[in-house]
C-alpha positions, -999 to +999 in steps of 0.1 A: +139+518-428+153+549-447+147+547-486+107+531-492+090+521-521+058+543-522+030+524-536-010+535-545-036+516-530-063+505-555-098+499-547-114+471-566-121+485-593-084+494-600-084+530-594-066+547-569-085+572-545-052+594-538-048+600-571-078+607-578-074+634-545-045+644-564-057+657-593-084+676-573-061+698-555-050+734-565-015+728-583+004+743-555-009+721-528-005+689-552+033+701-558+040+698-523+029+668-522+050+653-543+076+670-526+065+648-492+061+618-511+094+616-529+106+626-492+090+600-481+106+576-507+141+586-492+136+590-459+110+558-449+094+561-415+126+584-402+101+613-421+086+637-394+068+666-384+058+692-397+060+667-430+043+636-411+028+620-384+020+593-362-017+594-360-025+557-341-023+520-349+001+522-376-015+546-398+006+579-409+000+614-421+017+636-447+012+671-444+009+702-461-012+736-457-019+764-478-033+797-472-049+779-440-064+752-453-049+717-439-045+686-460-035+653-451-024+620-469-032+590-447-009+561-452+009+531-438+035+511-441+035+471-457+073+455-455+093+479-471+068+501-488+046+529-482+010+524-491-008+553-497-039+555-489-064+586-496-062+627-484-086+651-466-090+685-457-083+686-421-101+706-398-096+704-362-081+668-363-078+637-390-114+624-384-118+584-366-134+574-401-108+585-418-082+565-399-109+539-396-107+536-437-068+537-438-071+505-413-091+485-435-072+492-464-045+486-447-057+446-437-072+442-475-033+453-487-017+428-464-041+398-472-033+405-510-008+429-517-006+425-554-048+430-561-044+465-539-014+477-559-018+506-586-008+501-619-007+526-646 
């Protein structure tokens, strides 16, 4: 599945909680990840460690760290595009909530893909 389309999940409301993250993170972190997102743009689910991961039932990592602090983009896949979903800081591991969260975004995108899509 090389070469994705890398899409924003939006709440409700129309906002979208990753770039929300984004925008919160100190400009060297965020850099990198655009980096892994355009990576993952080209590459598709052929992307892998130490840029992302597998965590469990379909939902996906990006990482990054800087000066040993661990952060993580949770996202998944719908067709031929990436849905991303929302970051953390990780500690030990990604948290069960947090890949509990990524799961029910991930039904609401499939049942309508169009109302859980980002637009500028």
């Amino acid at each position: 599945m090389p070469g994705v389309q890398v899409v924003f999940y939006a709440e409700r409301n129309g906002s979208a909680p990753v770039l929300d993250w984004l925008d919160g993170l100190p400009p060297k972190v965020r850099d990198k990840f655009i980096v892994r997102i355009e990576r993952l743009a080209d590459l598709g689910n052929e992307l892998r460690r130490p840029e992302a991961d597998l965590l469990r039932d379909g939902v996906y990592e990006l990482r990054v760290g800087h000066m040993r602090v661990n952060y993580r983009l949770l996202y998944f896949f719908h067709g031929r595009a990436a849905v991303l979903s929302h970051g953390l800081r990780k500690e030990a591991k990604v948290p069960s909530a947090d890949i509990e969260r990524t799961l029910a975004r991930k039904r609401a995108f499939a049942s309508v893909p169009q109302k859980h899509t980002y637009e500028e």
